[in-house]
C-alpha positions in Angstrom: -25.1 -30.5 24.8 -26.2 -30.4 21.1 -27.5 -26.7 21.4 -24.1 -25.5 22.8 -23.0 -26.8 19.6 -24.9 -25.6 17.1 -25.0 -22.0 19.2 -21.0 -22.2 19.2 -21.2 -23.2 15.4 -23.4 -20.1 14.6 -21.2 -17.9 16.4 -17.8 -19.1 14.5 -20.4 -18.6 11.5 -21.1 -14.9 12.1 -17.1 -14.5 13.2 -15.9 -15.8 9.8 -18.8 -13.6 8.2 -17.4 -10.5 9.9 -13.9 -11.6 9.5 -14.5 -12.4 5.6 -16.5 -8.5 5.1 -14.4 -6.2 2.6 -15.9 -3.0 3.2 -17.5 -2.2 0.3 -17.1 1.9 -1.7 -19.4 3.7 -3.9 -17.5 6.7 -5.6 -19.9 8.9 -7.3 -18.1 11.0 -9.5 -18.3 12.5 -13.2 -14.8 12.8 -13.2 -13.7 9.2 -14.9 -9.6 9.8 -14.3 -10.5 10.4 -10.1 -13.0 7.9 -10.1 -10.3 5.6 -12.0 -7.2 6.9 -9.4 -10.0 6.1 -6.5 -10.6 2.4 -7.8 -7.3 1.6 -8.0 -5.7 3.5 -5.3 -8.8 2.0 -2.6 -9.2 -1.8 -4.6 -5.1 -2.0 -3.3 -6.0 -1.2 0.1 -8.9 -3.9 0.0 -11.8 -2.3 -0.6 -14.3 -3.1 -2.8 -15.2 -0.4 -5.4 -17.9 0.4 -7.7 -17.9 3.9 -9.6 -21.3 6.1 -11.1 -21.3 9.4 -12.6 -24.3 11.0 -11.5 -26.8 10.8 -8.8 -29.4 8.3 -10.3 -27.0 5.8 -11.2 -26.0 6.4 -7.6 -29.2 5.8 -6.3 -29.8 2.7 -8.7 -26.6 1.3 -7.4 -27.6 1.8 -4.0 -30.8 0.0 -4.4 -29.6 -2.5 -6.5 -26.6 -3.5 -4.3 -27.2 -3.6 -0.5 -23.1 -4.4 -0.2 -22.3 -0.4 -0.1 -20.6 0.7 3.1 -19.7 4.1 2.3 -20.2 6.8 -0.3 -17.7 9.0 -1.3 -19.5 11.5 -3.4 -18.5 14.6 -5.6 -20.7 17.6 -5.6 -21.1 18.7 -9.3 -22.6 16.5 -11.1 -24.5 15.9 -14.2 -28.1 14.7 -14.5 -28.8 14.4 -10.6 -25.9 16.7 -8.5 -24.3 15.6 -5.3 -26.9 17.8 -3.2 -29.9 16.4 -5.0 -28.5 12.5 -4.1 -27.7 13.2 -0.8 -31.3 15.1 0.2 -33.0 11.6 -1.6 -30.5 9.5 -0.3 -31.2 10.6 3.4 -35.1 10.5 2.6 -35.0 6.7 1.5 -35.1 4.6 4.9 -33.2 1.5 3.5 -30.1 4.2 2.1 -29.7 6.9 4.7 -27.7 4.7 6.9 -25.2 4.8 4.5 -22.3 7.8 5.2 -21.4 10.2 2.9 -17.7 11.3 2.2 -18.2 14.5 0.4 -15.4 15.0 -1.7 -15.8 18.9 -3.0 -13.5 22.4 -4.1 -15.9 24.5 -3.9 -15.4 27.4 -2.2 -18.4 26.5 0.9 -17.6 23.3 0.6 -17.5 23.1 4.7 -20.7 24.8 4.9 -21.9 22.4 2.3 -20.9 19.1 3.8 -22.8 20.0 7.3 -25.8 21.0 5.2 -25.7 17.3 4.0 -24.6 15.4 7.1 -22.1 14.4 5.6 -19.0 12.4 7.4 -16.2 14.0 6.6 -15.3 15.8 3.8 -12.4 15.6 1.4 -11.0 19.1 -0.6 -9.7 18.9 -3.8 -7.4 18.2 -6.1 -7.7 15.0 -3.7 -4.8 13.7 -1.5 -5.5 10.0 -1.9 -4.0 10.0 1.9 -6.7 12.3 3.0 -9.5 10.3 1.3 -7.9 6.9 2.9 -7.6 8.6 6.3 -11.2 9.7 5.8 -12.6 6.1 5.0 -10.6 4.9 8.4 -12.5 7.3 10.2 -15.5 7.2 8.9 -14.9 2.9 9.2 -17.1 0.3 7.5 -20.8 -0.2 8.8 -21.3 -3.1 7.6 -18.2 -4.7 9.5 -19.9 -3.4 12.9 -22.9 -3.3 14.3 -25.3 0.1 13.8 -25.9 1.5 17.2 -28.3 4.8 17.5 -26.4 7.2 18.1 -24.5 6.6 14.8 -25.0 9.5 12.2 -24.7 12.7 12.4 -21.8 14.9 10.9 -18.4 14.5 12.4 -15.1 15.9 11.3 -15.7 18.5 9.2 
């Protein structure tokens, strides 16, 4: 009778774990206004945020914080660009998990995002309801568990 208790007590444990998860966001973005707009726009819908300018912070972040659930992440940047990240990003076994939402203007933007496997991707001038709908879809990883089959390049 004791180990159906402590079995039922780890399982309330990992319910309360799941149930207690605020997805966490990376934005990657030189841009400080968006990357502001972003924190404050996603931080009221209960995400967690953390914002980088460039690549390498992204990747330090990344490795530095193993909280991140998604990456929304701007092509042109300074230092490291969004291209570079993404290619090291996807090379690095404990970070390409992670999706990317590309968040681009650029005229191949489209042909861009596929390139990178990238989630979904998000035009701008953003519509904070696009990037929203975009982080439903895309849905926290960390709040579910990885199957497989996840990956890949959906919705763009």
């Amino acid at each position: 009778m004791r180990a159906t208790t402590t079995r039922a007590n780890a399982t309330d444990r990992m319910t309360d774990t799941h149930a207690a998860h605020r997805c966490s966001i990376l934005i990657v973005d030189d841009d400080a206004e968006v990357g502001e707009l972003l924190r404050v726009t996603l931080e009221a819908e209960a995400y967690q945020v953390a914002c980088v300018r460039n690549g390498r912070e992204a990747l330090n972040h990344l490795r530095s914080h193993a909280d991140t659930c998604i990456i929304l992440l701007d092509l042109m940047l300074p230092i490291m660009d969004g291209t570079l990240f993404r290619t090291t990003q996807l090379k690095d076994r404990s970070l390409a998990w992670i999706p990317v939402i590309l968040m681009s203007g650029t005229p191949d933007a489209e042909r861009r995002a596929r390139e990178l496997a990238a989630r979904r991707l998000v035009k701008k001038p953003l519509d904070l309801d696009e990037v929203k709908q975009a982080l439903s879809a895309v849905g926290c990883c960390q709040a579910r568990p990885r199957r497989a089959t996840e990956g890949g390049t959906i919705g763009i």
